[in-house]
C-alpha positions as CSV (number, residue, x, y, z in Angstrom):
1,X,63.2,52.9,35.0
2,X,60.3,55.4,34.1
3,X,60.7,58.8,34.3
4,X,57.5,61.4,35.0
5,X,57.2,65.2,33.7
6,X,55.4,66.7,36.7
7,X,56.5,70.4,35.1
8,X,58.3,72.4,32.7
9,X,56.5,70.3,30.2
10,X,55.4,73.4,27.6
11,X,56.3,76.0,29.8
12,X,59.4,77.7,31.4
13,X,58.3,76.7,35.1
14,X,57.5,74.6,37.6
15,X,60.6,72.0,36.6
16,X,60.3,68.3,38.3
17,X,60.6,65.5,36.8
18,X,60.5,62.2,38.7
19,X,62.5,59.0,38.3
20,X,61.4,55.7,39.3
21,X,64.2,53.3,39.8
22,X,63.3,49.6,41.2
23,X,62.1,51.1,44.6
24,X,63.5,54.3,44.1
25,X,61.6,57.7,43.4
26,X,64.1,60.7,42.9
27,X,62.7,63.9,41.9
28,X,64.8,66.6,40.0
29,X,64.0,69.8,40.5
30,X,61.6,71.1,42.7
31,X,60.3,74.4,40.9
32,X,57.0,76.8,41.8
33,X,55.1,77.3,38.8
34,X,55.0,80.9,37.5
35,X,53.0,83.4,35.1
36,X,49.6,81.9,34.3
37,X,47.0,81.5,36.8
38,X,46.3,77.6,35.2
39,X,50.0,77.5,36.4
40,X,50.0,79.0,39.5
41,X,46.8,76.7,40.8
42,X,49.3,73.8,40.2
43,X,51.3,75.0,43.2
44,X,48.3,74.5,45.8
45,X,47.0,71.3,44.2
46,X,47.7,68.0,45.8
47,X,51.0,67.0,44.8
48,X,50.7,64.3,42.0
49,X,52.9,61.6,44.5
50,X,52.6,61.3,48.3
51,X,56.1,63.4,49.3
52,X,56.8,61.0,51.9
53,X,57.3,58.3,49.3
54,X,60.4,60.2,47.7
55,X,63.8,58.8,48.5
56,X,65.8,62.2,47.2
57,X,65.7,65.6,45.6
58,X,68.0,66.8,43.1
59,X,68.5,70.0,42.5
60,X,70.2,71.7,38.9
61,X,70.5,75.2,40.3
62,X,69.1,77.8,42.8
63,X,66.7,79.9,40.5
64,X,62.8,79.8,42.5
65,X,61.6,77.9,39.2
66,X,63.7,74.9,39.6
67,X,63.6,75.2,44.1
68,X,60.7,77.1,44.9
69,X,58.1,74.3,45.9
70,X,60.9,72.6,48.0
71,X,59.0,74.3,51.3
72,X,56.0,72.7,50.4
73,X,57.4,68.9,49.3
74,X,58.8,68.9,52.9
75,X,56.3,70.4,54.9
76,X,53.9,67.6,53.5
77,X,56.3,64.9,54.4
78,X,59.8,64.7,52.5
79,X,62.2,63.5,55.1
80,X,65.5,62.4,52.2
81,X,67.9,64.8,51.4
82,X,68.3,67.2,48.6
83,X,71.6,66.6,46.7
84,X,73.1,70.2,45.1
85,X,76.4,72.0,44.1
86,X,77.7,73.9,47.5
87,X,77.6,77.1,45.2
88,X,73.1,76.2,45.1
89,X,73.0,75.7,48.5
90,X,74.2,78.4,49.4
91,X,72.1,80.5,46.8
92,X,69.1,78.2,48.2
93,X,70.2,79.6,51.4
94,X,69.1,83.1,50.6
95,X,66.2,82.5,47.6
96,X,64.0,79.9,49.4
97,X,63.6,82.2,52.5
98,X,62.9,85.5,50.7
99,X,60.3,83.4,48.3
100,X,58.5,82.4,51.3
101,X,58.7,86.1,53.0
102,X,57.5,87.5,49.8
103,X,54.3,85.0,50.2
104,X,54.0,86.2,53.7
105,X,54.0,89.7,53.0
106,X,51.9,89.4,49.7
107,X,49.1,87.3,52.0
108,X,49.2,90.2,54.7
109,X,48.8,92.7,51.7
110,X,46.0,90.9,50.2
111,X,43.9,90.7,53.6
112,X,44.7,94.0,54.6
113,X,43.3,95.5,51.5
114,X,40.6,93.4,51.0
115,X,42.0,92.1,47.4
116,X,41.3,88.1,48.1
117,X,38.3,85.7,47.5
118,X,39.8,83.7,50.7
119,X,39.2,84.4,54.1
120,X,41.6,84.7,54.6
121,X,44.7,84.5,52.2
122,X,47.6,82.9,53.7
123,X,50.9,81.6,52.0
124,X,52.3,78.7,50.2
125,X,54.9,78.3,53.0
126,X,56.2,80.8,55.4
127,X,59.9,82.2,55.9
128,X,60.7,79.3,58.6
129,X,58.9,76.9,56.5
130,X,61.9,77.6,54.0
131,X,64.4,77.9,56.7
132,X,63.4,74.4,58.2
133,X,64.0,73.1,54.3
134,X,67.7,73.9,54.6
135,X,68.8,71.3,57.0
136,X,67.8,68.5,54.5
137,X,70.4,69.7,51.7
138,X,73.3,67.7,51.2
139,X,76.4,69.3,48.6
140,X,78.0,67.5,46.1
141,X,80.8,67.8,44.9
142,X,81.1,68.3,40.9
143,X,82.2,65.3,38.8
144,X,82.2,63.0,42.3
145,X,79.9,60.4,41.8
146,X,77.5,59.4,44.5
147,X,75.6,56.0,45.1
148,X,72.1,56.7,45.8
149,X,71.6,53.0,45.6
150,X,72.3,49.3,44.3
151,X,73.8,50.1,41.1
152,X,72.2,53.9,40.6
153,X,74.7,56.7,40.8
154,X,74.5,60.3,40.1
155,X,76.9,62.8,39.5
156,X,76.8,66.9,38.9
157,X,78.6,68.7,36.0
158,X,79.0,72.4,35.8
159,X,76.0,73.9,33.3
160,X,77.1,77.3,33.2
161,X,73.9,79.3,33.6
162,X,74.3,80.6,37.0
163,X,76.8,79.8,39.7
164,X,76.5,76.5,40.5
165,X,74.3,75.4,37.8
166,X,74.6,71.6,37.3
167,X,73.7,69.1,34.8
168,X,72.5,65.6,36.9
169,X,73.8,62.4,35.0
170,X,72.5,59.0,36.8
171,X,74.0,55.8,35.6
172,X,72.1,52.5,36.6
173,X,72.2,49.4,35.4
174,X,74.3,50.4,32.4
175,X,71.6,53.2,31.1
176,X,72.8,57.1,31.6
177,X,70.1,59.4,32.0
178,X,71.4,63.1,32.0
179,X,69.1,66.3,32.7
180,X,70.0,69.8,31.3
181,X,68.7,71.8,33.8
182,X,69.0,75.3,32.2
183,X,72.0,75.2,29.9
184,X,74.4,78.5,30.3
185,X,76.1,80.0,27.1
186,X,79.3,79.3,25.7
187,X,80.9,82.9,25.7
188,X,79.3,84.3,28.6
189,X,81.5,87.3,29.8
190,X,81.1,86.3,33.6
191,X,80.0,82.1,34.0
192,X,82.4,79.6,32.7
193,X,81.1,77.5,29.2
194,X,78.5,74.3,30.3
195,X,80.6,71.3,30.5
196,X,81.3,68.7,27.0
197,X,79.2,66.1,27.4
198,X,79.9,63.0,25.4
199,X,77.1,60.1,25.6
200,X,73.8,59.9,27.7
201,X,71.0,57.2,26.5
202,X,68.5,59.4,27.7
203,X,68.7,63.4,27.5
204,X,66.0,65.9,29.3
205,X,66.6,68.9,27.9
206,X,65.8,72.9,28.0
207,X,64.4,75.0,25.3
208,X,63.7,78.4,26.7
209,X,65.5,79.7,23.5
210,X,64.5,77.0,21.3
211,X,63.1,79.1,18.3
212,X,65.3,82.0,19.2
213,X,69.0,83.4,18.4
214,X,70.6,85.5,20.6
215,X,70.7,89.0,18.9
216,X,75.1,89.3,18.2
217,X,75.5,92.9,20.1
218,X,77.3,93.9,23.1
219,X,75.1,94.5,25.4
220,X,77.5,97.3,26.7
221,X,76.7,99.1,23.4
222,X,73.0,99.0,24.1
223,X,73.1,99.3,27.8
224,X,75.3,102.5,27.5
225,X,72.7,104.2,24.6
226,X,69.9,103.2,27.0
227,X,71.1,104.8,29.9
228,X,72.6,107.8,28.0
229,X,68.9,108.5,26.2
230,X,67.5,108.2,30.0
231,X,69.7,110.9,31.3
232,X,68.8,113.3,28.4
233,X,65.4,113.3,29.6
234,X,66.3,113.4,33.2
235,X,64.7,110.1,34.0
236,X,65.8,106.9,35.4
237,X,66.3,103.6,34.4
238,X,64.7,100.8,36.0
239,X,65.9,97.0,35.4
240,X,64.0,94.2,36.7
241,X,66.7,91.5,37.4
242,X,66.6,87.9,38.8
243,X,68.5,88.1,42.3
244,X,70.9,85.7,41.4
245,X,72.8,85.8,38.0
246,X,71.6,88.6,36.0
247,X,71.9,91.0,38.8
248,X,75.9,90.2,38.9
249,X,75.9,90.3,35.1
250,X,74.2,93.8,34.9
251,X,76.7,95.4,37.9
252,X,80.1,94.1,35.7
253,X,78.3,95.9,32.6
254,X,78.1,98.4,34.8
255,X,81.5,98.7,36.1
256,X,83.0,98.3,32.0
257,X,80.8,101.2,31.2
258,X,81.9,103.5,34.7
259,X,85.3,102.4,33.8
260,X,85.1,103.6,29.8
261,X,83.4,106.9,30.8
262,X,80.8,105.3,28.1
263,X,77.9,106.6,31.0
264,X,77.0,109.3,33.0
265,X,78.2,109.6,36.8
266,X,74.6,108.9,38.0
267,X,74.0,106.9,41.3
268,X,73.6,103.0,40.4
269,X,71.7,101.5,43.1
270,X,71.3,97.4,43.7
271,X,67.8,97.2,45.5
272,X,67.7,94.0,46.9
273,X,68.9,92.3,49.9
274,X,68.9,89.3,48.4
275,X,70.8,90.4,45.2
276,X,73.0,91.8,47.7
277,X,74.0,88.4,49.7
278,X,73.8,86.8,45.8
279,X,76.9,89.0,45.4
280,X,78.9,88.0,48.3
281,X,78.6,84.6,47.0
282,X,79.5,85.0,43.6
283,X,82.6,86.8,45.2
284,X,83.5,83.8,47.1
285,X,83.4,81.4,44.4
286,X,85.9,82.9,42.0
287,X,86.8,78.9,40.6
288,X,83.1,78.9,39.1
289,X,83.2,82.0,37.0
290,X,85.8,84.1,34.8
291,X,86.3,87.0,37.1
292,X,89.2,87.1,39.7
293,X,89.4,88.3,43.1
294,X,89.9,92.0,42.4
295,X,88.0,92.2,39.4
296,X,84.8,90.3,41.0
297,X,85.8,93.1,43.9
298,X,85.5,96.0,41.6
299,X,82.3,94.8,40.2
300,X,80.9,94.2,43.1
301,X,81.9,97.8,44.1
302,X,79.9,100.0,41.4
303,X,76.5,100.0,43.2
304,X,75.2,101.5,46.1
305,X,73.5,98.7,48.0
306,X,69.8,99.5,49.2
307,X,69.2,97.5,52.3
308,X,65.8,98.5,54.4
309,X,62.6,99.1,53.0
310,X,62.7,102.7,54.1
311,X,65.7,103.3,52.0
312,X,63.9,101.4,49.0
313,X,61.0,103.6,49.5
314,X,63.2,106.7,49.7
315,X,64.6,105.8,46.0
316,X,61.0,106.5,44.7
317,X,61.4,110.3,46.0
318,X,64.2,110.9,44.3
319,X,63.6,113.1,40.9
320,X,67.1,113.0,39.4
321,X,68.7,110.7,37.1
322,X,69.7,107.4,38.5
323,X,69.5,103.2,37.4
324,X,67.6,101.0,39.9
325,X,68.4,97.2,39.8
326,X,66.0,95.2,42.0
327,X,64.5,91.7,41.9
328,X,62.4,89.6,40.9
329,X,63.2,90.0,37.1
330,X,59.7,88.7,35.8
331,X,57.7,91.5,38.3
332,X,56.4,88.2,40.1
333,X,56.9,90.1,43.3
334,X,59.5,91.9,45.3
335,X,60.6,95.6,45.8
336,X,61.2,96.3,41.9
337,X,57.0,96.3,41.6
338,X,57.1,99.4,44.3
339,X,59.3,101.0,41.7
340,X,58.0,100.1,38.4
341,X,54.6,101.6,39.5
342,X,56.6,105.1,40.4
343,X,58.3,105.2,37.6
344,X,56.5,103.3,34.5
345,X,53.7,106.4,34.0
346,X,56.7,108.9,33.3
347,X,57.3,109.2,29.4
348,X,61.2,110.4,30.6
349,X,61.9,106.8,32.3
350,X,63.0,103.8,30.8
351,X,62.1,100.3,31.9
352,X,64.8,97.9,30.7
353,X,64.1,93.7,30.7
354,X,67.2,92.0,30.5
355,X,66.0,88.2,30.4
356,X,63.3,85.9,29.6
357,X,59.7,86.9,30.6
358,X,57.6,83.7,30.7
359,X,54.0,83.7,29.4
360,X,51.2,85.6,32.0
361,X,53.9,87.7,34.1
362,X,53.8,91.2,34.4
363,X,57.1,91.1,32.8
364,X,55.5,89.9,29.2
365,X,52.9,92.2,29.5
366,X,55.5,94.8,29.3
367,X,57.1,94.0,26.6
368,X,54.2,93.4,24.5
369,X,52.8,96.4,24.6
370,X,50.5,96.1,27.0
371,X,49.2,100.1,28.1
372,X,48.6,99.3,31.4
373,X,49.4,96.7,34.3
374,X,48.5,95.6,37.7
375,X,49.9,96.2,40.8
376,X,48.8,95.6,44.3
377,X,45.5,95.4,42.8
378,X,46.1,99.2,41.1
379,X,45.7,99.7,37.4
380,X,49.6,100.9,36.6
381,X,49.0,102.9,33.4
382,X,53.2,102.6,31.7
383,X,54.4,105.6,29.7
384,X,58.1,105.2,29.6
385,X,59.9,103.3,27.9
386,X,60.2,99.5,27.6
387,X,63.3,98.4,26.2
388,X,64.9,94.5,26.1
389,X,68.7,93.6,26.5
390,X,69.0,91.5,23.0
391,X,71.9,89.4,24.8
392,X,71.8,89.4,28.4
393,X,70.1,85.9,28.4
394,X,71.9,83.4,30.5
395,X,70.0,80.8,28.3
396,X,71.9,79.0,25.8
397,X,69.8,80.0,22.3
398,X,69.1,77.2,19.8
399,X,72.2,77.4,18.3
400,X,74.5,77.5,20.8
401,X,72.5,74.2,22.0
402,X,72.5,72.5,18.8
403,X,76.3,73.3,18.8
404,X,76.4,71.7,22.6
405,X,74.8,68.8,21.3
406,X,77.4,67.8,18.4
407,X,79.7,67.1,21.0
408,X,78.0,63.8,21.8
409,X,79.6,60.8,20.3
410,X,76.3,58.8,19.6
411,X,72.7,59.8,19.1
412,X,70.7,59.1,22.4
413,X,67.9,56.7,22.5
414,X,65.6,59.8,23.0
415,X,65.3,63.4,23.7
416,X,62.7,64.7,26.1
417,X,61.8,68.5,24.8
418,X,61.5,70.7,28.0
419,X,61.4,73.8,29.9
420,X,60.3,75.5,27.1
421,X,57.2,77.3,25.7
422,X,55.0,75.3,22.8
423,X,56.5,76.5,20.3
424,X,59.8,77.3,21.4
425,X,59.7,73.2,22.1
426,X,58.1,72.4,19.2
427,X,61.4,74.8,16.9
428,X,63.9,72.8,18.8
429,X,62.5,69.9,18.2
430,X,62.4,70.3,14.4
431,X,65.8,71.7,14.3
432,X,67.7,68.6,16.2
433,X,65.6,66.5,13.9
434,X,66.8,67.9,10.9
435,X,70.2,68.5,11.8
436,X,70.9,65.1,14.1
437,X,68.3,62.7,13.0
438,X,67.6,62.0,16.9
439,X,64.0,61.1,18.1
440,X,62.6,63.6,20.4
441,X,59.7,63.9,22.0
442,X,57.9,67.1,24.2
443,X,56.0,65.4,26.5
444,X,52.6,66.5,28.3
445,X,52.1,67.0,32.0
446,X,52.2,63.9,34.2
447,X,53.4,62.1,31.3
448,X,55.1,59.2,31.8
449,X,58.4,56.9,29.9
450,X,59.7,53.7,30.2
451,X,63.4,54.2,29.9
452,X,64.4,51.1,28.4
């Protein structure tokens, strides 16, 4: 077996990783690269394999940095089939579609204004190009194993996270290698804890939070002295929130907070489609989280849903008080960046981040302080207020990981360092040392192990 880093390796995007078994070569995770333009190139480079040489795709969950490049791998040449949950399928099933529409429309933006050195600027892949990817996916059940081949079998456990999150153990030959994907958080108020895992030879895993702890406050407490600070200025709060996950999480904070009288009775308005459909899901797959039917109902009730562009567009006209949620939560793209450049040059508003912002997004820039950003190609000055959610994170911080880990009954042969940033890699790699004794590397890009 060998096993290739072909992303995440030293950043929070762009996860693949590709194992080579006898004839075999599986790929996990199929992520677009994000946030620096060294990154971003990666995504129109030649892929580093021939796609058409790939038996299979496995997926850990639906987020665009673990799925987004999924278009491309099968419009040059993938024919196998991509293994999921049912629960990231389905969330594939909205994401991958709106990632390539919001390529299309940025493309069209870019040519009619002029803003692009190529003549002219066209997409990574298309709507339909995402659409076409859909009829390759295969679900899996959790904790069923599947034969992929003699003697290599796979199976997906629940990770937390988001809904349908997986971690992806393969057995073969009598060596388990498992992969992390993003690992969810113990005590999250809405996703179930990650599955107790026991014994893997090999481990690949995340450390988004590596050097981090997860502030101990409610983020009900913050949110509602946010939001309450907002309204005494007459201004309105804007949150930047991933489609999938935090979007759910931020609408049951907002239904406690409606329900305690801890807020004002200002509109709360959920502006994205995709968020939207996100929703539905979530709703239908009461089993995966901690919310039943008529609480996930009541949650799901709280916000007014924005559905056209028009209406978007009319939420920007609006002077009173109000709280916009709208993807994408990084400001990578989307209908939030329409209102974070109406909103962020008002001292009286408040722009709220309520998950991680990975190095060179608009996101980061926010939150450290940067005066001014850009927006389809304007220079956004930002006046109001930035704040960050201390414990919104759907990441497990290095704690909660290092407490995941004593669960396993023997040290594995080795521990692969990823998804992570440099030194959020480098922390967690000290701090299993120290505490476990276990070898770990952080490996480069394209770097290759034998697993023994």
């Amino acid at each position: 077996m060998r096993l290739t880093f072909l992303g995440a390796t030293q950043t929070v995007t762009g996860s693949k990783f590709l194992l080579r078994i006898d004839n075999k070569k599986i790929l996990i995770d199929c992520g677009l690269f994000q946030g620096l333009k060294d990154l971003r190139l990666r995504n129109w480079a030649k892929f580093p394999i021939d796609p058409k040489e790939i038996t299979a795709v496995v997926l850990t969950h639906a987020h665009i940095d673990h799925t987004g490049y999924l278009p491309v791998l099968i419009k040059n040449g993938f024919k196998g089939k991509v293994y999921c949950s049912q629960a990231t399928r389905d969330l594939c099933a909205i994401l991958l579609p709106d990632s390539g529409y919001l390529q299309e429309e940025e493309a069209k933006f870019m040519n009619k204004h002029g803003l692009t050195k190529h003549k002219p600027a066209v997409p990574l892949y298309t709507r339909e190009d995402a659409e076409r990817s859909l009829e390759q996916f295969r679900p899996v059940d959790f904790r069923k194993q599947l034969k992929l081949g003699e003697e290599i079998y796979m199976t997906l456990f629940p990770a937390g996270h988001i809904l349908g999150a997986s971690f992806v153990q393969f057995k073969c030959y009598g060596t388990t290698v498992l992969f992390s994907g993003d690992l969810g958080r113990p005590h999250d108020p809405i996703m179930l804890a990650p599955s107790v895992m026991q014994a893997t030879d090999y481990l690949i895993l995340e450390s988004t939070y590596g050097n981090r702890l997860h502030v101990k406050m409610d983020p009900l407490d913050e949110l509602s002295h946010i939001i309450n600070h907002t309204v005494e200025r007459e201004g309105t709060v804007v949150i930047p929130a991933f489609a999938v996950g935090r979007a759910q999480h931020l609408l049951y904070c907002m239904y406690q907070l409606r329900k305690h009288n801890r807020i004002p009775a200002i509109p709360i308005y959920l502006d994205s489609p995709m968020a939207k459909d996100a929703t539905t899901i979530f709703r239908n797959y009461s089993d995966l989280h901690r919310l039943n039917a008529d609480l996930s109902q009541k949650v799901c009730e709280v916000a007014i849903y924005i559905n056209s562009r028009k209406e978007s567009e009319a939420l920007d006209l609006v002077t009173t008080p109000k709280i916009i949620i709208s993807a994408s939560g990084m400001l990578e793209g989307g209908r939030v960046l329409h209102h974070i450049k109406r909103f962020a040059p008002d001292a009286k508003n408040t722009i709220v981040f309520a998950g991680y912002q990975a190095t060179g997004t608009r996101g980061a820039d926010m939150i450290n302080g940067k005066p001014h950003i850009k927006i389809f190609g304007e220079t956004v000055p930002v006046q109001a207020q930035v704040q960050v959610l201390s414990n919104m994170s759907a990441h497990a911080d290095y704690e909660e990981i290092l407490d995941w880990l004593s669960h396993f009954n023997h040290p594995p042969r080795k521990v692969f360092i990823t998804h992570g940033e440099p030194s959020a890699a480098l922390s967690l790699k000290d701090k299993i040392a120290e505490r476990y004794r276990w070898a770990c590397v952080i490996p480069d890009y394209l770097q290759t192990e034998e697993l023994i």
